[in-house]
FIVO-602864 format. One line per field, with one value per residue: residue in one letter; x, y, z of N, C-alpha, C in turn. Coordinates in nm, 4 decimals. Layout:
BEGIN
res: a,...
n_X: X,...
n_Y: Y,...
n_Z: Z,...
ca_X: X,...
ca_Y: Y,...
ca_Z: Z,...
c_X: X,...
c_Y: Y,...
c_Z: Z,...
//
This chain:
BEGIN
res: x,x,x,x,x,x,x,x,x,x,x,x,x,x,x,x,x,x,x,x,x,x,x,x,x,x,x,x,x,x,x,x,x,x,x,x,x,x,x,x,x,x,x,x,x,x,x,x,x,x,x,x,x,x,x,x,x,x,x,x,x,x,x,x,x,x,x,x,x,x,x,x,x,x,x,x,x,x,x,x,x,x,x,x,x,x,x,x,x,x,x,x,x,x,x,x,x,x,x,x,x,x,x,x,x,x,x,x,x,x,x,x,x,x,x,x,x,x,x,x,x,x,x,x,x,x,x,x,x,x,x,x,x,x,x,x,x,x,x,x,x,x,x,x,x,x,x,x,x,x,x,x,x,x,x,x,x,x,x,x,x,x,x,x,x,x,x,x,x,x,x,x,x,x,x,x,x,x,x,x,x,x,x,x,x,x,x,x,x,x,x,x,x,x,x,x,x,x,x,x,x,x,x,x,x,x,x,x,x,x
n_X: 2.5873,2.3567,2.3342,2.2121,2.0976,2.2803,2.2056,2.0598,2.2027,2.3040,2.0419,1.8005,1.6672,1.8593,2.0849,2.0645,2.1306,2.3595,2.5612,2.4537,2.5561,2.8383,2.9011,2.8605,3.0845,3.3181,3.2939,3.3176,3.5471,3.7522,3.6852,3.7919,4.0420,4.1992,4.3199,4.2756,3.9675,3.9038,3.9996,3.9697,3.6853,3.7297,3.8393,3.6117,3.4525,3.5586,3.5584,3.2947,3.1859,3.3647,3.2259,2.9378,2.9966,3.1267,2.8783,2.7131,2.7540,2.6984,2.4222,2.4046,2.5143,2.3671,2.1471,2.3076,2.5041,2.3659,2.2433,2.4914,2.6422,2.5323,2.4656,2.4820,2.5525,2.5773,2.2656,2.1816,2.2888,2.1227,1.8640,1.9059,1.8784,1.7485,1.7979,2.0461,2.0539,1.9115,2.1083,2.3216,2.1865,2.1470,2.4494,2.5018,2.3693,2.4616,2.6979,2.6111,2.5659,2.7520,2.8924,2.7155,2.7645,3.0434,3.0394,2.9107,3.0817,3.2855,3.2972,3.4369,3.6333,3.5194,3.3878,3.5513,3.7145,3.4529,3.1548,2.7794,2.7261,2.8240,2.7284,2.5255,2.4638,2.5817,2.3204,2.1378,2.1756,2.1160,1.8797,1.7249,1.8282,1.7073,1.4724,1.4567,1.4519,1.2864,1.0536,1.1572,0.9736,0.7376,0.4419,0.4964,0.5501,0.3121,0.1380,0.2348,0.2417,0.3694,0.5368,0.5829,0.7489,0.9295,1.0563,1.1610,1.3110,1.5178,1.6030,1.7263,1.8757,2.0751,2.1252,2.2313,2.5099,2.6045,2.6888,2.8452,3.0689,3.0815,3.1832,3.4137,3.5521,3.6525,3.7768,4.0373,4.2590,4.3506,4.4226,4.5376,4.3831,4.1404,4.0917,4.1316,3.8796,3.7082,3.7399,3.6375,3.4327,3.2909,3.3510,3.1833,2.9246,2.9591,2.9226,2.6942,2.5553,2.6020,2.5428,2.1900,2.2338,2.2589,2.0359,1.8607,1.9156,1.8982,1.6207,1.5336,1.6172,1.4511,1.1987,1.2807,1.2942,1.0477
n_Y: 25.4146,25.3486,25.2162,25.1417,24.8247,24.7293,24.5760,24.5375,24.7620,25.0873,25.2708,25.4948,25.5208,25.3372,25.4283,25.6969,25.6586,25.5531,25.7270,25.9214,25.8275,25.7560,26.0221,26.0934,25.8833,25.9657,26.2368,26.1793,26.0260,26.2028,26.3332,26.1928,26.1470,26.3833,26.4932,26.7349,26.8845,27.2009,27.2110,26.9451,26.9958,27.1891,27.0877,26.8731,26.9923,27.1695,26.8639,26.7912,27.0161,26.9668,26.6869,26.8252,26.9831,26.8258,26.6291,26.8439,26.9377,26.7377,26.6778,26.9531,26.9240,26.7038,26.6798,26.8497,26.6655,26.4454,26.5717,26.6990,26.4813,26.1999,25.9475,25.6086,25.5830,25.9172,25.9298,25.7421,25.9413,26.1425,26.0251,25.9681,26.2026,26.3188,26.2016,26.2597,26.5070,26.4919,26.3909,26.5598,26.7653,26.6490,26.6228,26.9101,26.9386,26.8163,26.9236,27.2147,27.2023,27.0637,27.3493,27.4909,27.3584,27.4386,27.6844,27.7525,27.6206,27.7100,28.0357,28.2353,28.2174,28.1162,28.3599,28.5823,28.7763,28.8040,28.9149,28.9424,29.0317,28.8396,28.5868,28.5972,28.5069,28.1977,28.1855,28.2256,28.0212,27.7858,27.8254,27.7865,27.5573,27.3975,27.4399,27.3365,27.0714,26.9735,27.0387,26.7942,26.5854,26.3706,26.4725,26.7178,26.8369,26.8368,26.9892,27.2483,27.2529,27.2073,27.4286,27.6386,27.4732,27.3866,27.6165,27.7193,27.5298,27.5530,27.8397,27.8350,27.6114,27.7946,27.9870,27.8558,27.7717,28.0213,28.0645,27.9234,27.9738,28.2312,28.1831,28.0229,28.1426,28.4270,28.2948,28.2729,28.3810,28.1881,27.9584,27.7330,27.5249,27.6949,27.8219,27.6388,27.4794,27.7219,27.7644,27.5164,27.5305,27.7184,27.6674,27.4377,27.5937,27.7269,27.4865,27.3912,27.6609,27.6032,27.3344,27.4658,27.6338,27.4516,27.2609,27.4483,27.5061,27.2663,27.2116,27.4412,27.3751,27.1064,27.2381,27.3805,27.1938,27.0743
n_Z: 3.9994,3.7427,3.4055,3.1000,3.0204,3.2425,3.4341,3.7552,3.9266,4.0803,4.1902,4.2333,4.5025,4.6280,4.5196,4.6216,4.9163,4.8913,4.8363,5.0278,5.2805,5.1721,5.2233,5.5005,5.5853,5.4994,5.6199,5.9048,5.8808,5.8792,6.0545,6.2671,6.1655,6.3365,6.5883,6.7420,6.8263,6.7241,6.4538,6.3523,6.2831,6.1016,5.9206,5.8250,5.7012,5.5582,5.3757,5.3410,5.1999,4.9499,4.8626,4.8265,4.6256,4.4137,4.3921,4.3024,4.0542,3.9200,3.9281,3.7826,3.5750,3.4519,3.2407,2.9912,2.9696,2.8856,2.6365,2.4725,2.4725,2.4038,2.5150,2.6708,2.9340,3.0149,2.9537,3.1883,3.4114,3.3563,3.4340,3.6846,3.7504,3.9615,4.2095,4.2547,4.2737,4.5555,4.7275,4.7084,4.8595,5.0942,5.1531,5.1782,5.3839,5.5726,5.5549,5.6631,5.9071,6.0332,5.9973,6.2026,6.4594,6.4548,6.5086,6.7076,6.9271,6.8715,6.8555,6.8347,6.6923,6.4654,6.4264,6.3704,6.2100,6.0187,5.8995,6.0049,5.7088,5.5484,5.5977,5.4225,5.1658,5.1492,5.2742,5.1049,4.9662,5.1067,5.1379,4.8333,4.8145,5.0252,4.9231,4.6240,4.6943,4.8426,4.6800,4.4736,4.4366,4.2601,4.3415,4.3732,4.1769,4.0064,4.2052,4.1839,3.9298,3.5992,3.4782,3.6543,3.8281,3.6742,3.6190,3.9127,3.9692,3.7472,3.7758,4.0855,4.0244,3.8570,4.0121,4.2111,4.1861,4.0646,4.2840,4.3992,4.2936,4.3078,4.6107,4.5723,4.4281,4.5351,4.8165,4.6417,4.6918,4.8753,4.8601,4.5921,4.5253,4.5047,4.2566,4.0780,4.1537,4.1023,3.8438,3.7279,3.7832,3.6144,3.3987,3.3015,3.3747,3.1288,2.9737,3.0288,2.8765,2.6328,2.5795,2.5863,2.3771,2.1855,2.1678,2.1234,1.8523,1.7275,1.7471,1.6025,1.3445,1.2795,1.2844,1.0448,0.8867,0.8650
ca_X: 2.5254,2.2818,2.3962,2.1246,2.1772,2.4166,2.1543,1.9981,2.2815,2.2403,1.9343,1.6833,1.7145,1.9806,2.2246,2.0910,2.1347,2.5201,2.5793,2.4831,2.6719,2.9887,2.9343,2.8976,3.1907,3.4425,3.3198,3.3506,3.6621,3.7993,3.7407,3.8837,4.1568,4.2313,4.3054,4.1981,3.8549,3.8518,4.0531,3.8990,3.5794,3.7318,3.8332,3.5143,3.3461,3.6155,3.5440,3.1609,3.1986,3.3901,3.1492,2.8830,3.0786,3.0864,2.7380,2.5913,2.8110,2.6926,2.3075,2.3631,2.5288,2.2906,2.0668,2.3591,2.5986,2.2860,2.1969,2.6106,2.6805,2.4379,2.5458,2.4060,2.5899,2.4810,2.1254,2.1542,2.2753,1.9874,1.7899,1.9297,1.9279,1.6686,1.8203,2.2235,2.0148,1.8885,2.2194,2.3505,2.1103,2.2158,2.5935,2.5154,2.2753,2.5822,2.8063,2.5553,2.5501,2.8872,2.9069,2.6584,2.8889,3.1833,3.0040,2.8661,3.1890,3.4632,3.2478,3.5442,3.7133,3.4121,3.3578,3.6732,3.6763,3.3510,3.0315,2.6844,2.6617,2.8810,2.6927,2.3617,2.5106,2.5061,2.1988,2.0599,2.2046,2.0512,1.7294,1.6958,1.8467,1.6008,1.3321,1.4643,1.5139,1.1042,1.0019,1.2024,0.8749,0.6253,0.3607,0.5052,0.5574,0.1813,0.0720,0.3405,0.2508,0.5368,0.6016,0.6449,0.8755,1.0318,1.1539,1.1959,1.4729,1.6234,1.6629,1.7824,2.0309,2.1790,2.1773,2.3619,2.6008,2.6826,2.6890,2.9971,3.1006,3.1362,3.2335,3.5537,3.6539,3.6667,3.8713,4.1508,4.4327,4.3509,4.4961,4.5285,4.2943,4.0105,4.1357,4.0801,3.7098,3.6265,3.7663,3.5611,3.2584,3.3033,3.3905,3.0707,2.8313,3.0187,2.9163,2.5585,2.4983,2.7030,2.4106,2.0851,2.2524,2.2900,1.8883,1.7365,1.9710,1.8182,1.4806,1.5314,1.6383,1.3685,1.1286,1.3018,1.2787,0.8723
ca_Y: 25.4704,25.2886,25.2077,25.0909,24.6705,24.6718,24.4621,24.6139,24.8514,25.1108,25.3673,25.5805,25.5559,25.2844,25.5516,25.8249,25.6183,25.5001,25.8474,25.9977,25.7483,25.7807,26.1355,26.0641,25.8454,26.1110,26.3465,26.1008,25.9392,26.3042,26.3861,26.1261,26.1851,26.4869,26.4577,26.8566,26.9293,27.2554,27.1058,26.8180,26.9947,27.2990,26.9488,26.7847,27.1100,27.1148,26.7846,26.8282,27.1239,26.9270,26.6089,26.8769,27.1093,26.7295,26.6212,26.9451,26.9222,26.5971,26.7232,27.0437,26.9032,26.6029,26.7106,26.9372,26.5826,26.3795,26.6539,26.6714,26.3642,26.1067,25.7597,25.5211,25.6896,25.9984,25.9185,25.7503,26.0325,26.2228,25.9807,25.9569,26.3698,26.3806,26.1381,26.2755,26.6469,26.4906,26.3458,26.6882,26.8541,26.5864,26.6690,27.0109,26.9430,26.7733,27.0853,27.3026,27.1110,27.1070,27.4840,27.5575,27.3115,27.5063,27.8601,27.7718,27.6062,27.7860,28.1050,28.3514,28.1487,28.1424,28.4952,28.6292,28.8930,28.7611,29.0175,28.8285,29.0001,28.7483,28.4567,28.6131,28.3985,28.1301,28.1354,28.2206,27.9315,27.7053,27.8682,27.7361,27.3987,27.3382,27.4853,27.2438,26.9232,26.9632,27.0010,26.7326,26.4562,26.4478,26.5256,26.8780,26.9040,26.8425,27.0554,27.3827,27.2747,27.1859,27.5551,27.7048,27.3899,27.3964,27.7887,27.7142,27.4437,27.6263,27.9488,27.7453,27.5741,27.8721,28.0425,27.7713,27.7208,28.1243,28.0903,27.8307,28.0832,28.3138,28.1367,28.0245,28.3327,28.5059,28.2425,28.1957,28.4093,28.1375,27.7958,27.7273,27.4664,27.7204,27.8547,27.4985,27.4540,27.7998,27.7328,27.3582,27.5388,27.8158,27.5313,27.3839,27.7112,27.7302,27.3407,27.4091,27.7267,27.5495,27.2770,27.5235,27.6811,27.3108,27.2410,27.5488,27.4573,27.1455,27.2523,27.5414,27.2568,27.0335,27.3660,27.4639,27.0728,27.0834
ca_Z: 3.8809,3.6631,3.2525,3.0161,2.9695,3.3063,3.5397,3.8257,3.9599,4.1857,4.0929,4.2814,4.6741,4.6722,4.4721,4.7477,5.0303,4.8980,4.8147,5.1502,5.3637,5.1664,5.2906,5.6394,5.5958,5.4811,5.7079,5.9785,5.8603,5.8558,6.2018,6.3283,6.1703,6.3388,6.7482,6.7994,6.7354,6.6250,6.2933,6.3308,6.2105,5.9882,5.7978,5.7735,5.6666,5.3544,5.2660,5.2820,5.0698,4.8214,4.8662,4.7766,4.5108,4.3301,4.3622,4.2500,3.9269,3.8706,3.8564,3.7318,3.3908,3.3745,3.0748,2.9391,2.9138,2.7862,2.5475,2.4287,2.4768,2.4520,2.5437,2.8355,3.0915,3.0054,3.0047,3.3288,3.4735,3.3490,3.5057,3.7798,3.8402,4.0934,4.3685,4.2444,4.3714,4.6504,4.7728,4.7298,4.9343,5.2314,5.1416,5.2133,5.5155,5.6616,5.5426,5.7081,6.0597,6.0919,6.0407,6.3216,6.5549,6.4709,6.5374,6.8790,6.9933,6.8597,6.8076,6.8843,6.5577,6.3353,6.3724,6.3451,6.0599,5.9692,5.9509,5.9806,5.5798,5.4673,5.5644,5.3355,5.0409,5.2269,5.3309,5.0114,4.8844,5.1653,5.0697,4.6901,4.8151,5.0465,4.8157,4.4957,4.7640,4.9051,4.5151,4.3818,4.4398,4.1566,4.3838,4.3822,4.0725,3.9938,4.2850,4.1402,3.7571,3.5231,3.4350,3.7744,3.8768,3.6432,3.6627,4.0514,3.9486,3.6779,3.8840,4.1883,3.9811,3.7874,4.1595,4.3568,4.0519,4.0808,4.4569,4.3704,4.2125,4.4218,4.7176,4.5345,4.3453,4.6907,4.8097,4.5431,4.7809,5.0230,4.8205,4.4559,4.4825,4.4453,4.1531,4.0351,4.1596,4.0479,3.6858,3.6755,3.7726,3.4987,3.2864,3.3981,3.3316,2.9538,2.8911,3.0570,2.8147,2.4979,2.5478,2.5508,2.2124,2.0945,2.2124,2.0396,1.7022,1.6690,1.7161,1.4479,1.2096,1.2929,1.1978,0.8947,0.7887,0.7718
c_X: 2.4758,2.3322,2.2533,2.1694,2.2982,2.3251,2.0891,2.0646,2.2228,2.1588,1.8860,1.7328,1.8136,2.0826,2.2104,2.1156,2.2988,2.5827,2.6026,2.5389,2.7825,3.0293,2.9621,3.0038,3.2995,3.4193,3.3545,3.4877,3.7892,3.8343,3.7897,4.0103,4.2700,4.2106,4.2729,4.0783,3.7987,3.9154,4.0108,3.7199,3.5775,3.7561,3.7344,3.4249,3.4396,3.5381,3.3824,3.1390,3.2487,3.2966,2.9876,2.9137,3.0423,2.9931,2.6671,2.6618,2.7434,2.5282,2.2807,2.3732,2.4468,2.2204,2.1718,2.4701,2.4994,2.2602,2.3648,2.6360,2.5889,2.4699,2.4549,2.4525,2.5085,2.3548,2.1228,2.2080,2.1871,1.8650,1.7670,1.9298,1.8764,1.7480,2.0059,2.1459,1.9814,2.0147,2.2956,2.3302,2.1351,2.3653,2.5697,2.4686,2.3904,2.6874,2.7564,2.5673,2.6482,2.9490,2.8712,2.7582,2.9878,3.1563,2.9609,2.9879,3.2912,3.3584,3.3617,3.6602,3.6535,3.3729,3.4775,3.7392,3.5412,3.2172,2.9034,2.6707,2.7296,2.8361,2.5230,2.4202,2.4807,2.3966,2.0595,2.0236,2.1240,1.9217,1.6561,1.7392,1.7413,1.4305,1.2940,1.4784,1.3350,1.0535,1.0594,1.1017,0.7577,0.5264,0.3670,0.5092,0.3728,0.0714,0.1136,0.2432,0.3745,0.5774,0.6600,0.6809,0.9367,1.1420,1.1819,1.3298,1.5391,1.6689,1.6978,1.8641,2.1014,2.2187,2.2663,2.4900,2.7268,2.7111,2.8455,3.1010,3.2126,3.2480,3.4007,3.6432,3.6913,3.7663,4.0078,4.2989,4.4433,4.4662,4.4575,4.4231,4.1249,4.0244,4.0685,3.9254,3.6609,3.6157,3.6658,3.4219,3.2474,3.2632,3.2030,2.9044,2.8822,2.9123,2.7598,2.4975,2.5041,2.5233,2.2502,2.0963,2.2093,2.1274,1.8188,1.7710,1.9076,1.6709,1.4332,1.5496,1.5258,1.2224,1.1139,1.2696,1.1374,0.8658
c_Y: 25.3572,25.3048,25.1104,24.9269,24.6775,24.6196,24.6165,24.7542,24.9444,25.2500,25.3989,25.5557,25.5109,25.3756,25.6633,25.7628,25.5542,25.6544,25.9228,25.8583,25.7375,25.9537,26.1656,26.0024,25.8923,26.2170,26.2585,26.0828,26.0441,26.3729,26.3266,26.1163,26.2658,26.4968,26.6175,26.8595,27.0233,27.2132,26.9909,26.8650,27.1044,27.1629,26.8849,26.8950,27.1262,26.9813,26.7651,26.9344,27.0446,26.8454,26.6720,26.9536,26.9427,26.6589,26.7332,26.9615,26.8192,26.6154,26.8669,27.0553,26.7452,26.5710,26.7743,26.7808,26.5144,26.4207,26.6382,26.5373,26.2257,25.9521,25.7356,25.6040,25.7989,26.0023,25.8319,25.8338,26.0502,26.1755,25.9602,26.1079,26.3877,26.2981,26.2272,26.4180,26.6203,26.4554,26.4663,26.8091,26.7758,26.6449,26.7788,27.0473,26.9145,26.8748,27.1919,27.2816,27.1329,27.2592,27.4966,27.4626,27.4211,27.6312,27.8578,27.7101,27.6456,27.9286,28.2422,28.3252,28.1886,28.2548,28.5512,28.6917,28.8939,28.8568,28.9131,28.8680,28.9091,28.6379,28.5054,28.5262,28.3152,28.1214,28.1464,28.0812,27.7922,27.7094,27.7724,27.5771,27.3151,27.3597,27.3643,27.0762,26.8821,26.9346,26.9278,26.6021,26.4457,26.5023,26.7109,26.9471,26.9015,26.9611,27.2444,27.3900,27.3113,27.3325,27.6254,27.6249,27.3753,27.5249,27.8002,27.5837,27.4990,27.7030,27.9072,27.6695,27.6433,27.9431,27.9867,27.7427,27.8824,28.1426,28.0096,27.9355,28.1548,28.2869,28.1016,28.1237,28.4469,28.4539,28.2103,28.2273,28.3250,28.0217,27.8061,27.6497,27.5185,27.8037,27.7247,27.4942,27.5576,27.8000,27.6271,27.4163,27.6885,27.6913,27.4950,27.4538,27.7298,27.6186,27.3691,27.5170,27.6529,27.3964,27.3379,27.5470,27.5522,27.2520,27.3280,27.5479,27.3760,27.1462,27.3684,27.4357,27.1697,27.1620,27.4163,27.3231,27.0655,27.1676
c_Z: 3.7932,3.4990,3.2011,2.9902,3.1056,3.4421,3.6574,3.8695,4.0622,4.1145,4.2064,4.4243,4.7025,4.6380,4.5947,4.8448,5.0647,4.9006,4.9385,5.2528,5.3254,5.2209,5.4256,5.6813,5.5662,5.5784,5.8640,6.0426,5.8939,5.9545,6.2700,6.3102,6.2377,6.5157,6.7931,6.7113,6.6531,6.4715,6.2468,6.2718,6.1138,5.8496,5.7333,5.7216,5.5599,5.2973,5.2352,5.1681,4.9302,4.7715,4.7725,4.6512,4.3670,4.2594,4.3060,4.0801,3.8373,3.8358,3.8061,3.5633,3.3320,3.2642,3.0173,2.9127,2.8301,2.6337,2.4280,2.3791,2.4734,2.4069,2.6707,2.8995,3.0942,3.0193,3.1382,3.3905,3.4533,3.4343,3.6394,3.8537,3.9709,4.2134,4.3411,4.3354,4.5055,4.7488,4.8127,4.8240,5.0948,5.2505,5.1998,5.3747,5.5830,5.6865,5.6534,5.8760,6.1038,6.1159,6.1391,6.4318,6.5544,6.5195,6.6861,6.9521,6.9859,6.8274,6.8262,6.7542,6.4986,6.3138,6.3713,6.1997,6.0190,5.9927,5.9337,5.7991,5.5405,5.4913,5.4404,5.2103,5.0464,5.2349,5.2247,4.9071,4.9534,5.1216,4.9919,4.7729,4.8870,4.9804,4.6759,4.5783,4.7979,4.7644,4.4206,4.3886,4.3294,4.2332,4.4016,4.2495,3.9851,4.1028,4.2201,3.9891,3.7241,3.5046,3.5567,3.8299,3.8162,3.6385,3.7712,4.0127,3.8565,3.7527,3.9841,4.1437,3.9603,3.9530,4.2387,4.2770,4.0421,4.2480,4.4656,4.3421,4.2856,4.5434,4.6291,4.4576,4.4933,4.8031,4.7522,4.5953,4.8800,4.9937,4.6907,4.4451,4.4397,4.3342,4.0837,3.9970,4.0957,3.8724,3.6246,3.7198,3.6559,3.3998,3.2315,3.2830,3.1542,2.9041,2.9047,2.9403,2.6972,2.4560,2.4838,2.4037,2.1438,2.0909,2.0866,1.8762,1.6682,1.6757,1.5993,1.3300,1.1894,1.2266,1.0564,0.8154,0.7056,0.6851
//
C-alpha cells in the first residue's frame, strides 16, 4: 500500500501483482498442506473466499474510509481502489477455479444436498465481478460515460456486498466464524451508508453557506 511522502511503495500493478500471488500462495500453501485432495481443495476454496471476503472490503470502504477518515492511508486506499478491485476479482477467479475442480472430481460431494438453484447467487455474483473487473480501465469508462459506470459499479458493489451477505448468514449453523464475517460485513454496509449521509451533509452546508 502506497502513503503520501513514503517513497515509491507499492501502487498500481505492483500492489495487484503482490496481491494476487500472495493469493496463489495461500491457496497453494494450503493444499499442500493437506495429503487428501478432496480437503486439500475444500481448504483452499475457504481460504480464497476469505482472501476475497478481505479484498472486497478493502475496495468497497475505500471512498467511505477516505470520506470518514481522511488521512494518507486513507486516500491511498482510495487510490489505490481500482487495482485492490482488481486483485479481488483474481481472488475470486482463483475461488471460482477451484470450485469447478472440486465439482468435476468429487461431484457426488459437491452436489450433495445441493440444487443447481443454489448456485444462482453465485453466479450472479460472478456476473457483476466480471462486469466491474472488464470496466475498471478508463477506456471503459469513456466508452460507458461516467454516469452509466458509475451506476454499473455502485450496483455491483452494493450487490456483491449483499451476496456476502447472504452467503454467510446462511452459513452461521455451520461455524461461528461466519457469524463473525457476516457481522464485519454488516458493519461494513452501516460505515458505507454512515459515509453517503456524511457526503450529502457537507454538501447541504456548503449550499446553505452561499
Amino acid at each position: 500500500m502506497t502513503y503520501p511522502n513514503s517513497g515509491a511503495g507499492l501502487r498500481g500493478w505492483t500492489l495487484f501483482s503482490l496481491l494476487s500471488l500472495t493469493v496463489l500462495l495461500f491457496a497453494t500453501s494450503t493444499m499442500l498442506w493437506h495429503s487428501e485432495l478432496v480437503e486439500a481443495l475444500r481448504s483452499a476454496i475457504r481460504v480464497t473466499a476469505r482472501t476475497s471476503f478481505a479484498l472486497f472490503l478493502l475496495t468497497f470502504l475505500a471512498s467511505s474510509l477516505a470520506t470518514l477518515v481522511p488521512t494518507g492511508r486513507t486516500k491511498a486506499l482510495l487510490r489505490e481502489r481500482r487495482f485492490l478491485g482488481l486483485s479481488f476479482a483474481f481472488s475470486h477467479l482463483v475461488h471460482g477455479i477451484l470450485i469447478l475442480i472440486y465439482a468435476n472430481m468429487f461431484p457426488e460431494t459437491f452436489w450433495n444436498g445441493r440444487t443447481a438453484a443454489a448456485n444462482i447467487p453465485g453466479s450472479v455474483g460472478y456476473l457483476f465481478i466480471l462486469l466491474l473487473a472488464v470496466t475498471s480501465f478508463p477506456v471503459m469508462v469513456r466508452l460507458l460515460g461516467f454516469s452509466a459506470w458509475k451506476l454499473l459499479h455502485s450496483t455491483g458493489s452494493w450487490v456483491i456486498a449483499a451476496l456476502f451477505c447472504y452467503s454467510f448468514y446462511k452459513r452461521i449453523p455451520l461455524h461461528p466464524w461466519y457469524l463473525i464475517a457476516f457481522s464485519i460485513m454488516v458493519s461494513a454496509i452501516v460505515l458505507k451508508l454512515t459515509a453517503k449521509v456524511a457526503v450529502r451533509a457537507r454538501k447541504s452546508a456548503k449550499i446553505g453557506a452561499v
